[in-house]
C-alpha positions as CSV (number, residue, x, y, z in Angstrom):
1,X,0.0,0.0,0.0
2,X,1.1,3.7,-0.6
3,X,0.0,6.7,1.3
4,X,-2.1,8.9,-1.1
5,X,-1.2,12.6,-1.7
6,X,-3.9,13.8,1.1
7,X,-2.2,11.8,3.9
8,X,1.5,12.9,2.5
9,X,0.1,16.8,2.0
10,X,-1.8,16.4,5.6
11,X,1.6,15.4,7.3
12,X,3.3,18.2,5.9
13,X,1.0,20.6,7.2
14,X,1.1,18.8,10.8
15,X,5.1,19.2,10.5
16,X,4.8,22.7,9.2
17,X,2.1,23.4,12.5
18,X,4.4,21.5,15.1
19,X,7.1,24.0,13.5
20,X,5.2,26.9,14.1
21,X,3.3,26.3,17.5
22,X,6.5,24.3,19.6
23,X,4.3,21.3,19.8
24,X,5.8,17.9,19.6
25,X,5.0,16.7,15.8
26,X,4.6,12.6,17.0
27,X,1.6,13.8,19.4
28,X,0.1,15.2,15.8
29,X,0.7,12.7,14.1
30,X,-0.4,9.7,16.4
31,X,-4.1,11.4,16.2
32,X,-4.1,11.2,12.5
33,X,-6.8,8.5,11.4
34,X,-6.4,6.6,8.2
35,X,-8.4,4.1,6.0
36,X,-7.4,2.2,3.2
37,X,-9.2,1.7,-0.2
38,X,-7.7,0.3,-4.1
39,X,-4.7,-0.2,-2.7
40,X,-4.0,3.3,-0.9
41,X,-4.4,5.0,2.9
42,X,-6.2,7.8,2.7
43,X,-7.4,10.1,5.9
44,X,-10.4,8.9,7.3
45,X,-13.3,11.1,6.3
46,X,-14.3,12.4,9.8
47,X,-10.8,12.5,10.7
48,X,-10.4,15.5,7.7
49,X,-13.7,17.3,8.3
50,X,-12.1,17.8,12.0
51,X,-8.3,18.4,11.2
52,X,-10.0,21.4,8.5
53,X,-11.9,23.0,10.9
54,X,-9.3,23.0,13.5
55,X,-7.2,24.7,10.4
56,X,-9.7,27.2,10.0
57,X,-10.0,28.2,13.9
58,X,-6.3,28.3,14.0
59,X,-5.8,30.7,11.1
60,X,-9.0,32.6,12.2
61,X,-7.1,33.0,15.5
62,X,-4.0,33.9,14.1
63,X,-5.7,36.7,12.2
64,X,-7.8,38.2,15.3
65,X,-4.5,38.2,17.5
66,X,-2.3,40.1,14.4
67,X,-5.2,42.7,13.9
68,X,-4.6,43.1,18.2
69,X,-1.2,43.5,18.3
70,X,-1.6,45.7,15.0
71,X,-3.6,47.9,17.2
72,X,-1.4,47.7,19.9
73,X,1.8,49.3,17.9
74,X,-0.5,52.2,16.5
């Protein structure tokens, strides 16, 4: 079996998250739930609907606590 672009492109992004937040990438990664069909492992349906929203709260986050310290440095 061979891990399909989604589950190599979603462990990038959990490297790239680790990188940026100081959190331990194996703790990411050991969440990370997989299923396999024709012969690939994909990320388990569920499993991506949960890792994209907690993507989107992040950058929403991100964004709220910029526009902050933006206002902050006026």
């Amino acid at each position: 079996m061979k891990l399909s672009d989604e589950v190599i492109g979603h462990i990038a992004k959990q490297l790239q998250m680790a990188i940026l937040t100081g959190t331990d990438i194996v703790d990411n990664l050991r969440l990370i739930s997989l299923h396999e069909s024709a012969g690939k492992i994909y990320l388990h349906p569920d499993y991506a609907a949960n890792a994209a929203e907690l993507e989107n709260r992040m950058v929403e986050t991100a964004k709220v606590l910029s526009e902050v310290q933006d206002k902050k440095n006026e």
